[in-house]
C-alpha positions in Angstrom: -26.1 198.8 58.2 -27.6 195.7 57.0 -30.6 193.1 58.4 -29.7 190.1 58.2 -33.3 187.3 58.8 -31.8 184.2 60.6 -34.3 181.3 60.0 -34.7 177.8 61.9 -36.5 175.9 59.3 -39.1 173.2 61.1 -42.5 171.4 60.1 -44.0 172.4 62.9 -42.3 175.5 64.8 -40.1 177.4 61.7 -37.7 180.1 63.9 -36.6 183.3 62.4 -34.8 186.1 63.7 -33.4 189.6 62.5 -30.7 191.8 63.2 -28.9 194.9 62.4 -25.4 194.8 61.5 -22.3 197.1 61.3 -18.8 197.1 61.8 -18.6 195.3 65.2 -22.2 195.8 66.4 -25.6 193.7 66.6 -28.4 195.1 67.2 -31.6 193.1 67.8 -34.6 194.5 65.7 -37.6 191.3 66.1 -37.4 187.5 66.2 -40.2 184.7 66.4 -41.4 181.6 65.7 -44.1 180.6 62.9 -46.2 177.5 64.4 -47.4 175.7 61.6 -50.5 173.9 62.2 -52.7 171.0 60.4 -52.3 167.7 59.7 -51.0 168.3 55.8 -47.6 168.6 55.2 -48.6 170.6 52.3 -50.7 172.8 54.4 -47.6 173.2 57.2 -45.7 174.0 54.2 -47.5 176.9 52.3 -48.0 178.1 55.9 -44.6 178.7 56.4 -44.4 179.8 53.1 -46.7 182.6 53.8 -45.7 183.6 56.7 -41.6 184.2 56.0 -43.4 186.1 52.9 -45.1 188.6 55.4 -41.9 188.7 57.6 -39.6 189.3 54.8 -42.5 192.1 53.2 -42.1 193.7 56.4 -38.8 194.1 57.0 -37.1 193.9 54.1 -34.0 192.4 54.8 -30.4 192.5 52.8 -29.4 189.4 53.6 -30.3 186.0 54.8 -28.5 183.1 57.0 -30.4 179.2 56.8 -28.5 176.0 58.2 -27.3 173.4 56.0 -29.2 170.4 55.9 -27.6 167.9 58.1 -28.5 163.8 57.8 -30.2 163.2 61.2 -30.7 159.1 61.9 -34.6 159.2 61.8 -34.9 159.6 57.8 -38.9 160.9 57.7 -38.2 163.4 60.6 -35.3 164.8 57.8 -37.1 164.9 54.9 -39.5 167.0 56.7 -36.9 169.5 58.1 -35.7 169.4 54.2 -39.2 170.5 52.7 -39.8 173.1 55.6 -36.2 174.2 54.5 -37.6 174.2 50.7 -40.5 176.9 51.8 -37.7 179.3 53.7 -35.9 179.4 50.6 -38.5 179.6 48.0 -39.8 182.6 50.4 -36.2 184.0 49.9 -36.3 183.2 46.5 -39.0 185.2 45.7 -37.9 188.4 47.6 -34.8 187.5 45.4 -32.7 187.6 48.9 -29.3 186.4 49.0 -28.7 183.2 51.2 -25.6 182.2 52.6 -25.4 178.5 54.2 -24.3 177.4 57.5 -23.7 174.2 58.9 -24.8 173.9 63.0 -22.0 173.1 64.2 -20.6 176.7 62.9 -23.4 178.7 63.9 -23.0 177.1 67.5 -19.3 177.6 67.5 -19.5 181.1 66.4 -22.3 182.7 68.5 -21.2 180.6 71.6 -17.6 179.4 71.0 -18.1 176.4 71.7 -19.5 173.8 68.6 -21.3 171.4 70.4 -23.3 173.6 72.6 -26.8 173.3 74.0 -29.7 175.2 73.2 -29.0 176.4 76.4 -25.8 177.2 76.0 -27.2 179.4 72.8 -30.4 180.9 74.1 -27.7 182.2 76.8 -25.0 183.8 74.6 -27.8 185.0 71.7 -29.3 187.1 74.8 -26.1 188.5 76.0 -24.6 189.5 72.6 -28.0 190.8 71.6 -28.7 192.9 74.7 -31.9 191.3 75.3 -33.7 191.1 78.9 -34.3 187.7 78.5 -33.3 184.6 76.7 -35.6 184.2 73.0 -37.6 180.7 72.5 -35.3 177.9 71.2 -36.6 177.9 68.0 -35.9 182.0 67.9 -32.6 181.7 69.8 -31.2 179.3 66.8 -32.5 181.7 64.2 -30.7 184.9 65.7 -27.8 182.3 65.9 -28.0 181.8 62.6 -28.0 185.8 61.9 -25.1 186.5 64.0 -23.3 183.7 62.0 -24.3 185.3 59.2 -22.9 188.4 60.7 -19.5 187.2 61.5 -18.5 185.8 58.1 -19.8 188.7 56.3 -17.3 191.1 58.7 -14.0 188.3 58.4 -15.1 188.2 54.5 -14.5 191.9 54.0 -11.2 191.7 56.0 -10.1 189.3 53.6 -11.1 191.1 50.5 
């Protein structure tokens, strides 16, 4: 079985999510959102930082799933999602975690089939292939998106191979 740690970087509200996985079957083990506070970016930062440290201490996960970058058309608002995304993978880094990749458009398609879907449209499908009672915040619904993603290459991988 491996845990895969989803994570929805942000400046401000940094998602993450875990989950078990093996063969053909998700299992939900703890997802959340880290709310980075104070008025320096470097302080948002090393918050994050710490925070995915603790997570990742905690669980110890195999595995871990992060979107691509992708150029948004306000440039500061990216270069912020780009250094919160810097934290999340010196965090990784550190626990010497694999990372695979994703771009959004193929976490949506795969955990909802559909690649333009709405957080909605995710929070919905994350739920129902996770078994959970209710949908996860939007921040912690992308995450687990992220994980299942994760989930699905690593399972058409191994058919390949």
């Amino acid at each position: 079985m491996t845990l895969i740690i989803g994570i929805d970087p942000g400046s401000i509200r940094t998602g993450y999510g875990l989950i078990h996985s093996e063969k053909n079957k998700l299992l939900h083990v703890a997802h959340g959102a880290i709310h980075a506070k104070g008025d320096m970016m470097a302080t948002r930062l090393h918050m994050i930082y710490e925070k995915l440290c603790e997570i990742i201490a905690t669980y110890k996960p195999d595995t871990a799933a992060i979107e691509e970058v992708f150029m948004r058309i306000n440039v500061q608002s990216a270069l912020k999602l780009g250094q919160a995304r810097g934290a999340a993978l010196i965090a990784l880094a550190h626990y010497a975690i694999p990372i695979h990749e994703y771009s959004a458009r193929s976490v949506k398609k795969t955990a909802t089939g559909y690649g333009a879907a709405d957080k909605a449209q995710i929070q919905f499908m994350v739920r129902t292939q996770l078994g959970l009672s209710e949908n996860p915040p939007i921040d912690a619904a992308d995450a687990l998106a992220i994980a299942i993603c994760c989930a699905a290459h690593a399972k058409s991988l191994f058919k390949i191979s």
